[in-house]
Each structure stands twice: as structure tokens, then as C-alpha cells.
N, C-alpha and C positions, 0 to 999 in steps of 0.2 A: 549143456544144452546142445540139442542137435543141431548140422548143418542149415536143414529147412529151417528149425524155430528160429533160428538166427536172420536167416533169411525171409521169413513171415514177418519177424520181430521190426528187421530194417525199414521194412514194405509201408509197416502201421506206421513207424516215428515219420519215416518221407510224407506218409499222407497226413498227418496231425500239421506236418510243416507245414504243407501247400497251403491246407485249410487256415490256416495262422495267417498265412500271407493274402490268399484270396479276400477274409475279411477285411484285412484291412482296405485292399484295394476297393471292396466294394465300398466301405465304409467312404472312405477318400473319395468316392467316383459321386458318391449319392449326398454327403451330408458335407462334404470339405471344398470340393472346388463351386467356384462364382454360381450364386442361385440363392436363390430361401428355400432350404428346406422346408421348412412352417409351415410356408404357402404351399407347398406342395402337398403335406402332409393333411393338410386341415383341408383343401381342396379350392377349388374354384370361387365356389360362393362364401368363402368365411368373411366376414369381415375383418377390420383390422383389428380391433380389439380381441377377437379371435384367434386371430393368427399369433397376436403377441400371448398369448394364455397359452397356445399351443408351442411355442418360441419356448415361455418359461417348462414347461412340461415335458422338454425336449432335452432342457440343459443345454442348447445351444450357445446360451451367454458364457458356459466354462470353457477351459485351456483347450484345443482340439484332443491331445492325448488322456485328459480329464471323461470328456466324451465320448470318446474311444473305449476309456476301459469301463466305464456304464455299460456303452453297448455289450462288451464281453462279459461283462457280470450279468447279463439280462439274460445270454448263449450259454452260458455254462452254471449260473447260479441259481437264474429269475432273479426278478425286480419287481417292488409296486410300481405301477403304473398307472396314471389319470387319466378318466373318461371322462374327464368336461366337467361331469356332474358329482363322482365322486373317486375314490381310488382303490382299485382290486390288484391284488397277489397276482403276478405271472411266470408262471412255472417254467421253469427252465425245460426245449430252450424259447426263451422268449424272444421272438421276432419284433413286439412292439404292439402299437392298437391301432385300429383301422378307426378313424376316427367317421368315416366316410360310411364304413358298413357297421359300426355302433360294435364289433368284439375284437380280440384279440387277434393277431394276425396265424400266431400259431393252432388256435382253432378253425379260424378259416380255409387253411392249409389241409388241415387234418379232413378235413370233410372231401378236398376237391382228391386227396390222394389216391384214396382206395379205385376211383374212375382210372385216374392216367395209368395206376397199377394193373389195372384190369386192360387195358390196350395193351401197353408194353410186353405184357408176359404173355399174351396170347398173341400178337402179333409174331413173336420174337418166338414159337414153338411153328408158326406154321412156315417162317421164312428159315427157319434152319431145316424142316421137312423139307421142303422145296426146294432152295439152297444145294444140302447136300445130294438130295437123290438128282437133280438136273446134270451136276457137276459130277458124277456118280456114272451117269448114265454118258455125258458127254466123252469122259475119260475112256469110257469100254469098245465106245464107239468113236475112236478116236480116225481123225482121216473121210469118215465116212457124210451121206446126207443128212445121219441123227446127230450129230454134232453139230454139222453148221447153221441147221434151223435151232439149235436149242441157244449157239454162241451169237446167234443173230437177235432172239426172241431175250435175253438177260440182256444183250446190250440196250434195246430198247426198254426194255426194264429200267436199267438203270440213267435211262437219261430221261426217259418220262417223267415231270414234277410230280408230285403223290396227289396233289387237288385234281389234278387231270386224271388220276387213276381213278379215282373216288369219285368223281363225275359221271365217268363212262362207267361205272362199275351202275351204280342206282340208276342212271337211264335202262342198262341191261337187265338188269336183276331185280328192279323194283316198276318201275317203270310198264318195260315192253315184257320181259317172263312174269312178272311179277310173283315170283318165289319167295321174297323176300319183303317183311316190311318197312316201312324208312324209317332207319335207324333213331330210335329214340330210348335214351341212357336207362334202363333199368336197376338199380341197385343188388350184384350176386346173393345178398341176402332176404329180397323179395318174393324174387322170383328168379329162379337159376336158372331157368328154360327160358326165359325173356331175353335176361341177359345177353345167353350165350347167342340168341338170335338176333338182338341189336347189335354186336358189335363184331357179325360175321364180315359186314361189308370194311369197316374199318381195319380190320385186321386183314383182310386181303388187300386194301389198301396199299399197307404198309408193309406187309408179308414181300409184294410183286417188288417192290418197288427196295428191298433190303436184301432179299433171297439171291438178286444179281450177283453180287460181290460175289456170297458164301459160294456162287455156282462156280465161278470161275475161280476161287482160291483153290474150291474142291478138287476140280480140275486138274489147276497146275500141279497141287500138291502129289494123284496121284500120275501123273504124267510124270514126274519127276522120284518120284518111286519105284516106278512100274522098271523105268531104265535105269535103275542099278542094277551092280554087278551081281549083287545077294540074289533078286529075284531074277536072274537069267540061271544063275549055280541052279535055285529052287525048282524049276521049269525043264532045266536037264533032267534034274533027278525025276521027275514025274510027279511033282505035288497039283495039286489040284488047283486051277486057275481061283476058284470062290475062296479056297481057303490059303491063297497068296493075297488076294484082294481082302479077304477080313480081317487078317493076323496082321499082315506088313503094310499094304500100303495105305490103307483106311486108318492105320494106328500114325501113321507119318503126316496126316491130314486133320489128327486131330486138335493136338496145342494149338493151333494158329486161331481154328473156328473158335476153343475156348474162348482164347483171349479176345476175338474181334468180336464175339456176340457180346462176354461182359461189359465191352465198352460201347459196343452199342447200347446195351441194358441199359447204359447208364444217361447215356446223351439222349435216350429215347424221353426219358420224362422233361427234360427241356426242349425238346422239338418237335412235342408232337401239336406245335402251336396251331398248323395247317389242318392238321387229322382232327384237330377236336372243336377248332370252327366250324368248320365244312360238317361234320356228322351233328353236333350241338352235344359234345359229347363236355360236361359240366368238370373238368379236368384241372390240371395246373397249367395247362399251354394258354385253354381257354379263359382263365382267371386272369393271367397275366396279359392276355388283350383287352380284358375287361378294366382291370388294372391301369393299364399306360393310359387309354383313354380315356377312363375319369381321371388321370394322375394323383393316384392313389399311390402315394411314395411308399408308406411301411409296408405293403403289402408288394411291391415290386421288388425292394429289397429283402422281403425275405423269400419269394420265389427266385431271387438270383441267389442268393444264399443255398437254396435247399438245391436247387437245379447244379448249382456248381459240388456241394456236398456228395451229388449221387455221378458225378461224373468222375469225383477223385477218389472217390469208394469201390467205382468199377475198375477203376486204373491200379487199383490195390489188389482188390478180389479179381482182376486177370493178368495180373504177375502171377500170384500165389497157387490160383490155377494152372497157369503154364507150367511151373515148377515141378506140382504135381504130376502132370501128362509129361512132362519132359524133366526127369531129375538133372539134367546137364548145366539146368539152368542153376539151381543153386549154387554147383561148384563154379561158375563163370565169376 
């Protein structure tokens, strides 16, 4: 086995672990310390009799560690599970039943995904465009007046909250130019021209307000390239400034973007709680406010579940990345 598969191989078993351990704590946080579950799970309006049907249905009366490994046989197995009225097969991984929205948790899930999916990945191509050509452009113009409006215009970026971006953006663009119409979720496979037009405002959004960082790492990185000893040798010799800046110091700037957009990738499907209220964009952020507010328990645990899953997935997949873009790392 090579050094990398070794090194990929480490990556996976670390994140099998974390996962091993976040459920339990979720488990612990949601169904173990001082509360009813039950009640929570069954909702507001259950009655008692209710609550106790939903109590037995729960297995809440077994050992905590009894209950625990139900849950993980439900994650890696399925389990039947009872709707009240009768009892259906739940495929692994089974999150549980909403008892509250009458199906499965893992189905409900499945439907709000492909939305948060569709912000994420297009949010996250236009703030690395942005991102790096700012940081890009700052580096070249380093000292001078295009640097300090652009090191001025990213700080505010980055400390503007993103609903206040998304505000001002639909007063400007829907509003007063009205170029744009207000945003409302199209499904990529209705209509791909809609789509891409509802979710321009949201993804610059979140483009303005993520691009900051990528601008200023860009930056440093080749700032701190540009002044080694290599690329002053290069510069003697007479090589060409575009092709010092392609070959050497843009390759020095790259592992880091890797790894910070993968894990942005990842945290972005848990936070885009703001971005998909504010546009009504039918997502996981917006579920889970939907969610807390009816206290709809199975369905919050399993959006903390899936949200913490895509965040130790990112933390995998931009190790393994960096690796790639920087072999030093494996031998470390």
C-alpha cells in the first residue's frame, strides 16, 4: 500500500470515529438528558395517551445503551418503524418518523437536499471566482490604490452579516433595477433557466460575504511567494512575470483554498439557516427552523446528524485534497 492510501485509509477510519462519537452525543443531547422525548417527538398537541404510544414506539422504557444501539441499527441497518396507525420498513439510514409531517425523516430530508445542494455549490464556484481573482489582483498591485480599496471592500465583506447582504442586494436588483425577479426556489430539473435565475441573488449573497477570506489568504499566500529567494533567482534570469505567477506562486496558494472551500462545502449545508429564510429557499437550514419551532424532535436530530456528517466528510475530503496539492503532507 502506498504512502497516500495509507494516508487516505487514516483520514476515513478518523472520520468513521468522529461520526461514532458525534452520534452518540447527539443521541445523549436529544433523547438522554432531563426532557420527554415523547413529547417532543409526538408534538405539542398529543395527548397523553399519545405520548405514551409514542414513549412505547420509541423504546424509551429500555437500558439507555439498549436504545442507543436501536438508534444505530435504524443508521446503518433500518428498522420497522410505527406510524401510529400501522408499521413500515425504514431503510437504512433511518433517521426515524416525523410523526408531526405523517413520513419518514429520511425522506423528508431527501427532498429538502437537492435545494441546500443547489445554493452550496453555486454559491461556493462564484466566491472562489471572486475570492481568488480579488486576492489575485490585490497581490499584483501590492503597495498601491488597487489593493487598498479592494483590502478595504473584503473587510467589509467580511463583517457584513449575509441577511443584510441579501437585503440590500433584492432592494437593488429586484426592487429599484429590477433585473432580477424575487427569488423563488425552482427545482434544476423543471426548469434550469429559472433555477439558475432564482438563486443568482442568494448566491451572491453568500459568494460577497465567503469570497473575503479566499481574497485575503490569496493574497497572503502570493505575497509570501512572490518574496522568496526562488522567484527573485527566476526574475534575474529573465523568466516572465505571468509565467512566475502561474507556475510558482498561484501553485503555493493552492492547498490552503483546497482545504478551506472543502470545509466550507461542508459547513455551508448547516448554515445556510439565514440564506434560506430570507430567499424562502425550501432547503435543510429552512427545515430545521421549521423543525425547532413546531419541536419536531426526529426530524432535528436527524438534520443535526446529516449537517454534522457533511461537515466530518469535508474535514476528510480536504485533508486528502491537501495531500494531493501538497504531497509533503503525507510524509509529515
Amino acid at each position: 500500500m502506498t504512502l497516500f492510501a495509507r494516508f487516505a485509509l487514516r483520514r476515513l477510519l478518523g472520520a468513521l470515529l468522529v461520526l461514532l462519537v458525534l452520534s452518540i452525543v447527539i443521541y445523549a443531547l436529544f433523547y438522554v438528558l432531563p426532557g420527554d422525548p415523547a413529547r417532543l417527538a409526538c408534538g405539542p398537541k398529543c395527548t397523553t395517551a399519545q405520548v405514551d404510544q409514542v414513549r412505547a414506539q420509541l423504546g424509551l422504557g429500555h437500558p439507555v445503551y439498549v436504545q442507543y444501539a436501536h438508534f444505530l441499527q435504524g443508521l446503518f441497518a433500518g428498522t420497522d418503524i410505527s406510524t401510529g396507525v400501522g408499521t413500515e420498513h425504514c431503510g437504512a439510514p433511518c433517521l426515524g418518523f416525523s410523526y408531526q409531517n405523517g413520513e419518514q425523516v429520511t425522506s423528508l430530508l431527501a427532498q429538502r437536499l437537492p435545494a441546500t445542494a443547489s445554493l452550496a455549490l453555486g454559491a461556493m464556484v462564484l466566491w472562489l471566482i471572486l475570492g481568488i481573482a480579488t486576492g489575485l489582483l490585490s497581490a499584483l498591485r501590492h503597495g498601491g490604490l488597487t489593493e487598498r480599496v479592494l483590502t478595504a471592500l473584503t473587510l467589509a465583506g467580511n463583517a457584513v452579516p449575509v441577511f443584510i447582504i441579501g437585503i440590500l442586494l433584492m432592494l437593488l436588483f429586484v426592487s429599484v433595477l429590477g433585473w432580477l425577479p424575487f427569488p423563488s426556489y425552482v427545482p434544476l430539473t423543471d426548469d434550469p433557466e429559472q433555477w439558475a435565475w432564482n438563486l443568482v441573488l442568494p448566491w451572491l449573497s453568500l459568494a460577497i460575504l465567503e469570497s473575503a477570506k479566499y481574497s485575503r489568504l490569496t493574497r497572503s499566500s502570493l505575497l509570501e511567494t512572490l518574496a522568496e529567494d526562488h522567484v527573485r533567482t527566476f526574475r534575474a534570469y529573465g523568466v516572465r512575470e505571468r509565467s512566475i505567477i502561474g507556475r510558482h506562486a498561484l501553485r503555493g496558494a493552492v492547498p490552503p483554498i483546497i482545504a478551506l472551500s472543502a470545509l466550507d462545502l461542508g459547513t455551508m449545508f448547516g448554515s445556510a439557516v439565514l440564506t434560506e429564510s430570507l430567499f424562502g429557499i425550501p432547503g435543510l437550514g429552512k427545515s430545521l427552523v421549521d423543525s425547532v419551532r413546531t419541536e419536531d424532535l426526529p426530524v432535528v436530530v436527524g438534520l443535526v446528524l446529516v449537517t454534522g456528517f457533511f461537515v466530518v466528510l469535508a474535514n476528510a475530503v480536504a485533508d486528502v485534497l491537501y495531500a494531493v496539492a501538497d504531497r509533503r503532507v503525507v510524509l509529515a
